[in-house]
TORKOL-4160 file (C-alpha; in steps of 0.2 Angstrom, whole numbers, padded with zeros to 4 digits, m for minus):
406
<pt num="1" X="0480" Y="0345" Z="0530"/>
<pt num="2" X="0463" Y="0354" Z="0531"/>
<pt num="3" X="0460" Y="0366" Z="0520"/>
<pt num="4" X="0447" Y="0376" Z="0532"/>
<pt num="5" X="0441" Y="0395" Z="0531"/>
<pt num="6" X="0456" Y="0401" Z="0543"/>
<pt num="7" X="0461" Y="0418" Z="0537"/>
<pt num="8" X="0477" Y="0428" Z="0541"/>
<pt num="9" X="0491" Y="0415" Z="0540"/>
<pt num="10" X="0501" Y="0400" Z="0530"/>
<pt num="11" X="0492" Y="0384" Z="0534"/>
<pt num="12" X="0511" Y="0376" Z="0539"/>
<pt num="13" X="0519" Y="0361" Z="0530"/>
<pt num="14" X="0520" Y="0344" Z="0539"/>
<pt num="15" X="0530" Y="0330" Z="0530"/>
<pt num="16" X="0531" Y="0312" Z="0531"/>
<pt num="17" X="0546" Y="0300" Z="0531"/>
<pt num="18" X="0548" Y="0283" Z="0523"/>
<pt num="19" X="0566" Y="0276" Z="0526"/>
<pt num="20" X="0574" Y="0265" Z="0517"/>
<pt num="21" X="0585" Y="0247" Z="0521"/>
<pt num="22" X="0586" Y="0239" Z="0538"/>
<pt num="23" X="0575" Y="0249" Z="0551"/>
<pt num="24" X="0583" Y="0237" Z="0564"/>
<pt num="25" X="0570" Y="0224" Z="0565"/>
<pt num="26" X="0578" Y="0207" Z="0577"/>
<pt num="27" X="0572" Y="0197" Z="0561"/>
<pt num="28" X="0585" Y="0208" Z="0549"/>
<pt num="29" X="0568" Y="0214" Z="0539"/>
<pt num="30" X="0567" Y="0230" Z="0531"/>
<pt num="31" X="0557" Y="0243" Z="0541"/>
<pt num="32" X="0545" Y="0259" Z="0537"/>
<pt num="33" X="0544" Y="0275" Z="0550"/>
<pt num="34" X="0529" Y="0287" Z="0547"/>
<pt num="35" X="0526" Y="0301" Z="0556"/>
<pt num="36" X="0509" Y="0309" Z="0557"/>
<pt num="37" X="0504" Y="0326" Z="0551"/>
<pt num="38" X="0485" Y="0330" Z="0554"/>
<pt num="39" X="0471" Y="0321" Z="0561"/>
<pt num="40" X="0469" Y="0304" Z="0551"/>
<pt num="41" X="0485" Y="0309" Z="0539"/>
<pt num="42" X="0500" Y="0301" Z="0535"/>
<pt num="43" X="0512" Y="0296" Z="0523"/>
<pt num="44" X="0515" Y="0283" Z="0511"/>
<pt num="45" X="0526" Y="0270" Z="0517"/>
<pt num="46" X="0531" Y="0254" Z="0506"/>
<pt num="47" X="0551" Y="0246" Z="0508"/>
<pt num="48" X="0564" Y="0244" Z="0493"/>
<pt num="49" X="0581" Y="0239" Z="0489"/>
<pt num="50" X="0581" Y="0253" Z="0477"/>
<pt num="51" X="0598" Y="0264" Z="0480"/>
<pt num="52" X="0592" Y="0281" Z="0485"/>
<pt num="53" X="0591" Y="0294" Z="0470"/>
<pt num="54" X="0588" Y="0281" Z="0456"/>
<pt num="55" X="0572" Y="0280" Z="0447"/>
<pt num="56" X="0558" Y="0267" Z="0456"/>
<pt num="57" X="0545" Y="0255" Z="0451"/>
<pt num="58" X="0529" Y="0261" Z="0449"/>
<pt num="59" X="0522" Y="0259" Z="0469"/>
<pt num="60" X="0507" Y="0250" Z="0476"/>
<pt num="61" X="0502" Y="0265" Z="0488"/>
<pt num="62" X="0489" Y="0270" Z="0500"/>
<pt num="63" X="0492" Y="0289" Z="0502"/>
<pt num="64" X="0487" Y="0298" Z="0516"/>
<pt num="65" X="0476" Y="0282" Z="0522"/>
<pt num="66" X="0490" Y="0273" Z="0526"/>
<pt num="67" X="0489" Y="0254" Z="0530"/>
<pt num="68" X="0507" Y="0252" Z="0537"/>
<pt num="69" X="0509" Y="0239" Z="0525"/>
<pt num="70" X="0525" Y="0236" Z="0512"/>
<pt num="71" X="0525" Y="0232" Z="0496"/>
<pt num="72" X="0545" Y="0228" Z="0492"/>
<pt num="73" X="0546" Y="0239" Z="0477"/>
<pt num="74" X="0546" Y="0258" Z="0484"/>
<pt num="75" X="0547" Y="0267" Z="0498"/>
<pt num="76" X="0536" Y="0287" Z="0493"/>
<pt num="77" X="0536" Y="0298" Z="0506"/>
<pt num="78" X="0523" Y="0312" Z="0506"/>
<pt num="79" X="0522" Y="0333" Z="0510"/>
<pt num="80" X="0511" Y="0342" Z="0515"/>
<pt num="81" X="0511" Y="0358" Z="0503"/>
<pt num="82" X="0510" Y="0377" Z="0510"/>
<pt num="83" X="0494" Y="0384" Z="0503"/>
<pt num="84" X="0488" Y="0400" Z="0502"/>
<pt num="85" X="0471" Y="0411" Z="0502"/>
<pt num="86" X="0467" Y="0413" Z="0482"/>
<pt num="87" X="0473" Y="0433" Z="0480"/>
<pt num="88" X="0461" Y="0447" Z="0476"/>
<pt num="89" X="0462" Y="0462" Z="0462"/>
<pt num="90" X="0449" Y="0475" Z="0468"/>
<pt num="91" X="0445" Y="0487" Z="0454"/>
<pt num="92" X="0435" Y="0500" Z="0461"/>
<pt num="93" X="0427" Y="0511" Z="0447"/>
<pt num="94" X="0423" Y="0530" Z="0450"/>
<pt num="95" X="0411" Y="0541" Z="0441"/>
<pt num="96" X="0420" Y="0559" Z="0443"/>
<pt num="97" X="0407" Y="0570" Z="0435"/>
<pt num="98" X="0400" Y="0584" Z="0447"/>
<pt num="99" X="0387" Y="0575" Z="0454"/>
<pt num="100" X="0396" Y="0561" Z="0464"/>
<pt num="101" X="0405" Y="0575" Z="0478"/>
<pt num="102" X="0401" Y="0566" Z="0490"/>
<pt num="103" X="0404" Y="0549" Z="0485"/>
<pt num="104" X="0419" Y="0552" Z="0481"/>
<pt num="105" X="0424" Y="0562" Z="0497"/>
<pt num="106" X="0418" Y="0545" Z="0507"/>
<pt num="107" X="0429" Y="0535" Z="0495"/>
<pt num="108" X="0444" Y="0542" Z="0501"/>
<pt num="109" X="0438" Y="0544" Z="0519"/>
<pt num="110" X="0434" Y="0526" Z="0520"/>
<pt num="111" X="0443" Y="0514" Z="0508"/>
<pt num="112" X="0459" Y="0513" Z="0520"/>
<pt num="113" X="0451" Y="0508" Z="0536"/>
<pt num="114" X="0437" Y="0502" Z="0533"/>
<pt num="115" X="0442" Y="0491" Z="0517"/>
<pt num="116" X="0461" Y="0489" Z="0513"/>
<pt num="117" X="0463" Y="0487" Z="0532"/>
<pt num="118" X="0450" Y="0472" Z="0533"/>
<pt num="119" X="0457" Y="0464" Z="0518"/>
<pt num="120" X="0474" Y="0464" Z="0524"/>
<pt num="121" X="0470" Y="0458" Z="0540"/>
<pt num="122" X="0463" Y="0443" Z="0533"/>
<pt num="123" X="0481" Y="0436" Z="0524"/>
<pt num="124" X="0473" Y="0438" Z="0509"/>
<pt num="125" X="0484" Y="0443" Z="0495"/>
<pt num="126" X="0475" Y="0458" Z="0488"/>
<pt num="127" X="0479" Y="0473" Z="0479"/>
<pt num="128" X="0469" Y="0489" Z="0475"/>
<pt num="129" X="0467" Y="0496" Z="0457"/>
<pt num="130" X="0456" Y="0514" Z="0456"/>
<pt num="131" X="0453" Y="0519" Z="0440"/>
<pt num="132" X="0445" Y="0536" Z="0441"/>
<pt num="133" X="0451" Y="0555" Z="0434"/>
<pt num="134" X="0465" Y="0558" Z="0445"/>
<pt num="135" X="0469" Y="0577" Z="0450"/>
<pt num="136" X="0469" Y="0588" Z="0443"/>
<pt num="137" X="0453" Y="0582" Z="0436"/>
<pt num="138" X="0444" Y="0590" Z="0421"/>
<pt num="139" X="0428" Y="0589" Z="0433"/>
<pt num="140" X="0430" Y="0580" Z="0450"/>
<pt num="141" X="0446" Y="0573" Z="0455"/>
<pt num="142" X="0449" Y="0556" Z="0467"/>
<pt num="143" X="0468" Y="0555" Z="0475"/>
<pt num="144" X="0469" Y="0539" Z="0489"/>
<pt num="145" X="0481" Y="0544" Z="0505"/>
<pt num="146" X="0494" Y="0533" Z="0513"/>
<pt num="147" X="0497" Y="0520" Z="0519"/>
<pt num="148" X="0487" Y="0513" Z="0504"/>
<pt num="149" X="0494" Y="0526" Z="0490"/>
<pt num="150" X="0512" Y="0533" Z="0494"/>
<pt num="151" X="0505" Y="0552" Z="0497"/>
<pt num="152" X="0493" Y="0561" Z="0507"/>
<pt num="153" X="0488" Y="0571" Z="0493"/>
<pt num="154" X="0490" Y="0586" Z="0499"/>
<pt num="155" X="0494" Y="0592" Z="0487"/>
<pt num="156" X="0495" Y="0577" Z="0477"/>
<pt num="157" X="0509" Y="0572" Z="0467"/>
<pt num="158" X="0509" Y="0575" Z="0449"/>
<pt num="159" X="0511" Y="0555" Z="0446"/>
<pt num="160" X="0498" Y="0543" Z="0457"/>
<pt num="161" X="0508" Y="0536" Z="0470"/>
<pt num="162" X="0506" Y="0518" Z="0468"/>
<pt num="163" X="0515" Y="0505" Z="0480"/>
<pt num="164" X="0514" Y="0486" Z="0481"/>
<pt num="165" X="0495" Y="0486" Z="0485"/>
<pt num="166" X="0490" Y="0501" Z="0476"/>
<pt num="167" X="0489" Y="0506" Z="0458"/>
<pt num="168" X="0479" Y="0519" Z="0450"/>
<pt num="169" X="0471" Y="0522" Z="0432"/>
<pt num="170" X="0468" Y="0539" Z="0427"/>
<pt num="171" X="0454" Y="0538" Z="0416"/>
<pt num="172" X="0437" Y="0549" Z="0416"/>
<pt num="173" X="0421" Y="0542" Z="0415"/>
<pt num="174" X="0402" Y="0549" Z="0419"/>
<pt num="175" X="0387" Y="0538" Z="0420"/>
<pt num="176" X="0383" Y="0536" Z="0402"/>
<pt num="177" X="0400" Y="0528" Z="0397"/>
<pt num="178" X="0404" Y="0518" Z="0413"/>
<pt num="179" X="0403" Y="0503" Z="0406"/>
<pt num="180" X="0412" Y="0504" Z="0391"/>
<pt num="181" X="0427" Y="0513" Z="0400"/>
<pt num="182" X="0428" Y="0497" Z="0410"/>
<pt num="183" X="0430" Y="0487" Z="0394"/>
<pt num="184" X="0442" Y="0500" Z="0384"/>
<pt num="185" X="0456" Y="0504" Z="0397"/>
<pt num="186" X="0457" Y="0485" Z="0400"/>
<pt num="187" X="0471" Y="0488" Z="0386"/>
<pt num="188" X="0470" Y="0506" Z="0385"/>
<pt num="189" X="0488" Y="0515" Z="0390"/>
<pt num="190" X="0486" Y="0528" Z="0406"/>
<pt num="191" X="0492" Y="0546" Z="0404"/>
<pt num="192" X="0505" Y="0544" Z="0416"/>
<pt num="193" X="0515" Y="0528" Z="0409"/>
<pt num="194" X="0511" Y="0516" Z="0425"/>
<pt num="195" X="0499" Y="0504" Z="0412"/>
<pt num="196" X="0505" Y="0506" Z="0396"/>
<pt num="197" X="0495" Y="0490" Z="0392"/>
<pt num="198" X="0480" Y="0495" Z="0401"/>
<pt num="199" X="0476" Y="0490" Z="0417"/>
<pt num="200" X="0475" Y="0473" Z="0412"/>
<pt num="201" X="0493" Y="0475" Z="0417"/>
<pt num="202" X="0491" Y="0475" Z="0434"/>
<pt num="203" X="0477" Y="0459" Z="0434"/>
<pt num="204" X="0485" Y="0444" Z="0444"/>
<pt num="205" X="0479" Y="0426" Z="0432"/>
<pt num="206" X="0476" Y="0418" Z="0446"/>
<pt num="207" X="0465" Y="0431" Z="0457"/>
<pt num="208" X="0447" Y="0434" Z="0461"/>
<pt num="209" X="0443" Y="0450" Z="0450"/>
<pt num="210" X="0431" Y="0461" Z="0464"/>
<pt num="211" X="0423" Y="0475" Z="0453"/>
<pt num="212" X="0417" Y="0490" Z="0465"/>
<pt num="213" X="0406" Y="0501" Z="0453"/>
<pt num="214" X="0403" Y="0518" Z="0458"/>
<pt num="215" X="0389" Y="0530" Z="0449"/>
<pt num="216" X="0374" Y="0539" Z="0450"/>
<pt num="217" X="0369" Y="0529" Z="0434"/>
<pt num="218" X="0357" Y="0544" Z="0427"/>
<pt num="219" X="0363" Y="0542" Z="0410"/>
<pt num="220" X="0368" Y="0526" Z="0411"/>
<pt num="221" X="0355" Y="0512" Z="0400"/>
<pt num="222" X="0342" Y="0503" Z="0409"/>
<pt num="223" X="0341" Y="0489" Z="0398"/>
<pt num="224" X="0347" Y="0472" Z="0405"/>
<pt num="225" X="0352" Y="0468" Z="0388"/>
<pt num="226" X="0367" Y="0479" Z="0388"/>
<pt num="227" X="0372" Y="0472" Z="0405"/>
<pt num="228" X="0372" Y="0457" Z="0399"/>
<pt num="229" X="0381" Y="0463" Z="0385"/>
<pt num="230" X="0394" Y="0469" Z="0395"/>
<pt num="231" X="0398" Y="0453" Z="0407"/>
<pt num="232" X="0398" Y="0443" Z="0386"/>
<pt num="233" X="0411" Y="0457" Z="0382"/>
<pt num="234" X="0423" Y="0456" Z="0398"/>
<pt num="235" X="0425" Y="0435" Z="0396"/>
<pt num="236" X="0429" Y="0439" Z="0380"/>
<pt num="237" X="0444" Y="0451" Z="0383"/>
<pt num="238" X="0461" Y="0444" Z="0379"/>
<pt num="239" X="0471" Y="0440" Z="0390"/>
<pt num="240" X="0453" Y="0431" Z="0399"/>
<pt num="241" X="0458" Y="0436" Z="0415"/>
<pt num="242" X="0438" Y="0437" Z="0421"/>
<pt num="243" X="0437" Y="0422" Z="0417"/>
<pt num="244" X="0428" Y="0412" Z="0399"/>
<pt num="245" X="0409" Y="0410" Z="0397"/>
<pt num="246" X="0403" Y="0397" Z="0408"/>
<pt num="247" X="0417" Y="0402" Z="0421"/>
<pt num="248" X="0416" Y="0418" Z="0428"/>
<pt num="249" X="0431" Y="0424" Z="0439"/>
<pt num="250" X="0424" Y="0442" Z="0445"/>
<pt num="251" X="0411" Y="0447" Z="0456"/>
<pt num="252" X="0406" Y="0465" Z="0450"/>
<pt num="253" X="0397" Y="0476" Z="0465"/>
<pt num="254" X="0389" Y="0494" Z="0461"/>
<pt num="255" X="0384" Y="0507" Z="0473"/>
<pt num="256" X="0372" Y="0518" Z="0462"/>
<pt num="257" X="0356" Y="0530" Z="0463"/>
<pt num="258" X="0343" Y="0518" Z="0469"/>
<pt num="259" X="0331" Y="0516" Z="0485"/>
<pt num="260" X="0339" Y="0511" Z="0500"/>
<pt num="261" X="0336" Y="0495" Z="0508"/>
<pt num="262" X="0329" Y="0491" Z="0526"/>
<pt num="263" X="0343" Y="0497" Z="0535"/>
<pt num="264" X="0348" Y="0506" Z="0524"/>
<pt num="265" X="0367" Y="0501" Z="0523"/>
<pt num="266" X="0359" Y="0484" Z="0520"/>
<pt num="267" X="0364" Y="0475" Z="0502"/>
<pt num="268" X="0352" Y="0474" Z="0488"/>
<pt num="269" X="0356" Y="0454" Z="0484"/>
<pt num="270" X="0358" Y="0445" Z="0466"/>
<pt num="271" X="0339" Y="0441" Z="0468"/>
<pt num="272" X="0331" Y="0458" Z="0475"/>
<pt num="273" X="0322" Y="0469" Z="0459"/>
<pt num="274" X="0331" Y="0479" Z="0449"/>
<pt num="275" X="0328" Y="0498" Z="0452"/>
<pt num="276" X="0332" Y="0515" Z="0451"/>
<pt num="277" X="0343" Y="0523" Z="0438"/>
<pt num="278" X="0356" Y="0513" Z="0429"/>
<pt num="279" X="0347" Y="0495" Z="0425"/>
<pt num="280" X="0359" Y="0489" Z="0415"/>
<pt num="281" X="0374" Y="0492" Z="0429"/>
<pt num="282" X="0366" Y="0484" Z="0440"/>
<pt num="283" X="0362" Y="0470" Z="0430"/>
<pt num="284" X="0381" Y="0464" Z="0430"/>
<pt num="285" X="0379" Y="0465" Z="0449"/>
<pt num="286" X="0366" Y="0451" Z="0447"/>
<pt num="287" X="0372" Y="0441" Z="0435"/>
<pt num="288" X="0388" Y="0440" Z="0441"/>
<pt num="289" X="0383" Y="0439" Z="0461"/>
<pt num="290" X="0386" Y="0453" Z="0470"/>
<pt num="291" X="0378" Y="0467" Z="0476"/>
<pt num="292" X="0370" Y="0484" Z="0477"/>
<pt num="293" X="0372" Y="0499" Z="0487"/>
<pt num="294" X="0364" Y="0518" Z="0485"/>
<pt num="295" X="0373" Y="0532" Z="0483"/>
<pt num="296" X="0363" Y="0542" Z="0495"/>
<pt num="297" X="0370" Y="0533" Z="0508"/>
<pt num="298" X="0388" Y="0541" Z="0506"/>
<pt num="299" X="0388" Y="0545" Z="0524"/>
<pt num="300" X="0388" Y="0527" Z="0532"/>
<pt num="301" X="0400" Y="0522" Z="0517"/>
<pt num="302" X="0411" Y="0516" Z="0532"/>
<pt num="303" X="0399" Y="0501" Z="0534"/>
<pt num="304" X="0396" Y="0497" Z="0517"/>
<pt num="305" X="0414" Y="0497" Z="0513"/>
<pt num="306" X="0416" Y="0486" Z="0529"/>
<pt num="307" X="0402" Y="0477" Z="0522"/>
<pt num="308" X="0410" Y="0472" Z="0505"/>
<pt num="309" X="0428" Y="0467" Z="0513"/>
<pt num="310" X="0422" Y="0457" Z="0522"/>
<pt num="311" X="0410" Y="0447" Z="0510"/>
<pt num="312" X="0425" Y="0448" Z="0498"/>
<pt num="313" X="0434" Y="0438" Z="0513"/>
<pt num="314" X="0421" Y="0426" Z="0516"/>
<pt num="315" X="0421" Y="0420" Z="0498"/>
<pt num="316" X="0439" Y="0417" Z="0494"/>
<pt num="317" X="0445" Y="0400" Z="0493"/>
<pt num="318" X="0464" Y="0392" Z="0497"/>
<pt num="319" X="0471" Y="0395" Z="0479"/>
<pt num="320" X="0472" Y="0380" Z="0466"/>
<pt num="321" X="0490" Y="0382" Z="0464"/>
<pt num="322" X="0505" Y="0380" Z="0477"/>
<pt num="323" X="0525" Y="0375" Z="0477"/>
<pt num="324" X="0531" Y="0361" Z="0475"/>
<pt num="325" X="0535" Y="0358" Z="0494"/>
<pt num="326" X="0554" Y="0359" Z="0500"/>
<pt num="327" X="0561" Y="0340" Z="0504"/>
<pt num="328" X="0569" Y="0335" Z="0519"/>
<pt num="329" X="0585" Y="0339" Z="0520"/>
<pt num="330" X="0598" Y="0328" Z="0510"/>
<pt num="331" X="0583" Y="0324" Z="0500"/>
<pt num="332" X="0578" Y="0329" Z="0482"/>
<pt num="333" X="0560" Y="0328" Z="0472"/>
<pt num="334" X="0557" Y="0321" Z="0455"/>
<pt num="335" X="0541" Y="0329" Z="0448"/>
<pt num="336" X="0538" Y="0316" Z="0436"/>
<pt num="337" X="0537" Y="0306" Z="0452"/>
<pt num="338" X="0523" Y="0319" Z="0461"/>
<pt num="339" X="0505" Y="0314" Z="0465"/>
<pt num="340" X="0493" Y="0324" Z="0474"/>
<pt num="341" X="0481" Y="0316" Z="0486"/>
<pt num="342" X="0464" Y="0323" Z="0491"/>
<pt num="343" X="0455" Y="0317" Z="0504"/>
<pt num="344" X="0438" Y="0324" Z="0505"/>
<pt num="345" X="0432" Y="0332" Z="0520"/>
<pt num="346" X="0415" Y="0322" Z="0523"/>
<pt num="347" X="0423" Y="0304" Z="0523"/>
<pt num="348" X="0424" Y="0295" Z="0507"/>
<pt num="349" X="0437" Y="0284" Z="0497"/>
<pt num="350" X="0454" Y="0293" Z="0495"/>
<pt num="351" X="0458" Y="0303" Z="0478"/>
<pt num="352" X="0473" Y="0303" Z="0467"/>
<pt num="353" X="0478" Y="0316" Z="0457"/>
<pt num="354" X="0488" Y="0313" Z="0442"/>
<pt num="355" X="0500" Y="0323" Z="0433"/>
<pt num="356" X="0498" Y="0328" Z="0416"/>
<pt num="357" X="0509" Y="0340" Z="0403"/>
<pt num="358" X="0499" Y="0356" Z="0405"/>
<pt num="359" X="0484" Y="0364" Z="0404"/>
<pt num="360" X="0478" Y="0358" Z="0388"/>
<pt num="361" X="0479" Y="0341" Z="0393"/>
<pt num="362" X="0468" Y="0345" Z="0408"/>
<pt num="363" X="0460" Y="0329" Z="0414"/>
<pt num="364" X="0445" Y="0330" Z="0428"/>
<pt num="365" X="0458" Y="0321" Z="0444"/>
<pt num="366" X="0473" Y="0331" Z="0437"/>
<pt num="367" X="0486" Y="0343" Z="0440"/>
<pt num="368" X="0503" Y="0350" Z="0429"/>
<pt num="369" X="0518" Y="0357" Z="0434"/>
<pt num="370" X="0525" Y="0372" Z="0429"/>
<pt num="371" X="0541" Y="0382" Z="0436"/>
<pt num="372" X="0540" Y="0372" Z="0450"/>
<pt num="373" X="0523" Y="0377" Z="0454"/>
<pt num="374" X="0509" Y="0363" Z="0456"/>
<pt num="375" X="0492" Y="0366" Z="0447"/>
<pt num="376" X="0477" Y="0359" Z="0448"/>
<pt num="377" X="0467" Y="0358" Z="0434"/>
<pt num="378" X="0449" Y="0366" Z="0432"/>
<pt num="379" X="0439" Y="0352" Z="0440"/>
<pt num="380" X="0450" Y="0349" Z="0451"/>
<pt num="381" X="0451" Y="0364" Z="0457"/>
<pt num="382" X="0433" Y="0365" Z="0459"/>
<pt num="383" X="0431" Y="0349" Z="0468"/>
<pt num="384" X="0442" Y="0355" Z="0482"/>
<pt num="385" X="0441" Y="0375" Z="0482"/>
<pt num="386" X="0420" Y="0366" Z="0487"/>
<pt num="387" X="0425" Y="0355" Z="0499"/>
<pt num="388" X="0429" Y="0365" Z="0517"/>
<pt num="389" X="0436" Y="0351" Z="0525"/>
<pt num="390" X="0447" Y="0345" Z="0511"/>
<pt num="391" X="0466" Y="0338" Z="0513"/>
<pt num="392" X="0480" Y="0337" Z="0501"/>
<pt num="393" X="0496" Y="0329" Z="0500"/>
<pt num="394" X="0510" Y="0329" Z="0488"/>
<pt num="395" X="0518" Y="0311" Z="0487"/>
<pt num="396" X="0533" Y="0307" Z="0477"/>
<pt num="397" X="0548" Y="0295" Z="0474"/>
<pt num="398" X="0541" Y="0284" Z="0465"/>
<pt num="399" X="0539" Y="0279" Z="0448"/>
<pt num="400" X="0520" Y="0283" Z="0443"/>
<pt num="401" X="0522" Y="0282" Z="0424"/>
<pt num="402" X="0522" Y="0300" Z="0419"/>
<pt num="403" X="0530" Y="0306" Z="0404"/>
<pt num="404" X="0535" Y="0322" Z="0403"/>
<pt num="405" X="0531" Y="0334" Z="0387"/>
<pt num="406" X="0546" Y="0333" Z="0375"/>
C-alpha cells in the first residue's frame, strides 16, 4: 500500500489469500494462491498441513516481496491495513482586550470558510478549540457561528455551543499574560463546566497540537528566554500531550503587532528576524516551526487563515496507529501471530516489524497492540511518517515467537 500525500479519503484495504491443502495440482501437491494488492505487493504464501485455527510453526516468509515459494510449515496471509491522515487539535488563542477589535471581528468572519472548511475538505480528522473571553466579555467578547459552533450568536447562548469539531474555553487573557494562560488552563476548569480538567480534556494523544496565537503582544516580554521557557513548560505538562523535550508535537503560529512582509499576507518563517512587540511569542513560533503574521493585516485574514489550513494540511502525516484489519470471512486473526511489513518507498531490502508488550518496551522495528489497535513504536513511526512512498502490511497466522505480557 502507498502511503502517499492524498488527502480527503480512506486509503482502502486490499488483502491477500494463502490457502491451505491440495490446490489441485495433477501431481497431488499442495498449492498457494496469491492475489495482488498494489504495485509490487503481495502476500506471504508458504503451504502446511497445519488444521486451520491451530497455532503454527514459526514461518520462513518473504512479506510483501513474495518469491512464490513454500516452505511446508505455514501458510501467513497478509492485509493491507486502513490508514488514516494523523488528526489535528487547532487551539486558537485570542487576546480580547480592547485593542484587538478588529482581529477579532476577522476571526469570526473567516475561521469557517476560510479554515475549518479547508481542513475538513482535506479528510483530516481535526477539531477546533478557541480559548478566548466568551460573551458577555468583561472587555471584548469572541462567539464562532455555525456550522463550526452550534449558534449563530445572535444573540449568543448563555453556554458556548460546542459540536463534534468545535469546543470553546472561556478564559480572558491580554498581551502581558498570554503565555501563561496557555500553560494554566491546560488543567484549569472553564466557567461553564464543558472542561472541568481544562482543556487538556479536549486534546486528542495522538494528534498534531496546531497553536494559532492571537495578540497585539505590547505587554507581552521580548526576551527569547521566556519563549523558550514557555515551549520547556508545555513538554513538561502532564498528560505530555505536546509532546517530551526532544519530540515536539505542536507547531505554535502567532499573528501579532509586527511589520508586515512583502506581500503583506506573506509568512514571516522560523528563520526570518524576530521583530516587533512580543519577542518572546514569537519565539515559540520559531522554535517550534511555524509562523508569523501581523495584526495589521486583519483585513486580508481570509488568506492568512487560508494560508495556515493549508500548510497545517501539507504537514500532516498518515497516523502511526491503525486497526487491526478485518479477515476474510470465516477467518480469525491471532495478534500474537501479527507482523508488520514496510517496504520503503525508494527501493531497498524489505522490513519487518515485530511485536512487543507495549510502549515501554518500544524497540526501533517495532510495534504493540492495544484494544485491537496496531502501534507503532517511536522510531518506527518516524521511519515511515519520512518516507512518502512507504507500504505496509500486516501478515499473520503464523507462529513468530511473541509472548504476550502476563
Amino acid at each position: 500500500m502507498r502511503m502517499g500525500r492524498g488527502r480527503g479519503f480512506w486509503i482502502g484495504a486490499g488483502l491477500v489469500l494463502a490457502a491451505c491443502g491440495n490446490g489441485g495440482r495433477e501431481d497431488g501437491s499442495e498449492s498457494t494462491v496469491g492475489i495482488t494488492i498494489g504495485p509490487g505487493t503481495s502476500g506471504t504464501t508458504e503451504a502446511s498441513d497445519e488444521t486451520a485455527g491451530m497455532r503454527l510453526d514459526v514461518p520462513a516468509t518473504s512479506g510483501m516481496a513474495d518469491d512464490g515459494q513454500t516452505t511446508g510449515e505455514c501458510v501467513s496471509q497478509s492485509l493491507e491495513p486502513e490508514l488514516q491522515l494523523r488528526p489535528v487539535d487547532v487551539l486558537v488563542v485570542v487576546d480580547t482586550s480592547n485593542s484587538m477589535a478588529a482581529a477579532i471581528d476577522a476571526v469570526e468572519a473567516s475561521i469557517n470558510d476560510d479554515f475549518a472548511a479547508i481542513l475538513g475538505a482535506s479528510g483530516i480528522p481535526y477539531q477546533v478549540i478557541v480559548a478566548g473571553d466568551y460573551p458577555p466579555g468583561e472587555q471584548l467578547d469572541i462567539c464562532i457561528t455555525a456550522p463550526l459552533s452550534g449558534t449563530d450568536c445572535n444573540p449568543p447562548p448563555a453556554v458556548p455551543a460546542v459540536t463534534d469539531v468545535y469546543e470553546h474555553y472561556d478564559g480572558i487573557t491580554g498581551s502581558g499574560a498570554f503565555l501563561n494562560n496557555i500553560v494554566a488552563w491546560y488543567s484549569a476548569p472553564d466557567p461553564h463546566g464543558l472542561a472541568p480538567t481544562g482543556y487538556s480534556g479536549w486534546l486528542r494523544e495522538d494528534s498534531l497540537k496546531v497553536i494559532l496565537a492571537m495578540t497585539d503582544g505590547t505587554s507581552a516580554s521580548n526576551g527569547t528566554a521566556d519563549g523558550d521557557a514557555f515551549d520547556q513548560q508545555l513538554l513538561s505538562l502532564v498528560p505530555p500531550l505536546f509532546g517530551v523535550p526532544g519530540d515536539r508535537q505542536y507547531v505554535f503560529h502567532s499573528i501579532i503587532s509586527m511589520a508586515p512582509n512583502m506581500p503583506p499576507t506573506a509568512p514571516w518563517l522560523p528563520g526570518d528576524p524576530l521583530q516587533g512587540s512580543g519577542q518572546s511569542i514569537q519565539q515559540v513560533s520559531v522554535i517550534s516551526g511555524g509562523w508569523r503574521f501581523p495584526l495589521s493585516e486583519a483585513g486580508s485574514f481570509d488568506v492568512v487563515f487560508q494560508q495556515i489550513a493549508q500548510g497545517v494540511v501539507d504537514v500532516v502525516p498518515i497516523s502511526c496507529s491503525f486497526q487491526i484489519p478485518e479477515p476474510p470471512p470465516g477467518e480469525t486473526i491471532d495478534p500474537d501471530t501479527v507482523e508488520i511489513d514496510y517496504q520503503p518507498g525508494g527501493g531497498g531490502p524489505l522490513q519487518s516489524f515485530h511485536q512487543v508488550t507495549g510502549p515501554g518496551a518500544c524497540e526501533p522495528d517495532a510495534f504493540y497492540i492495544s484494544g485491537g489497535v496496531i502501534f507503532l513504536c517511536p522510531e518506527a513511526c518516524t521511519s515511515v511518517q519520512s518516507d512518502s512512498g512507504a507500504a505496509l502490511d500486516v501478515r499473520f497466522g503464523c507462529d513468530v515467537g511473541y509472548e504476550p505480557a502476563g
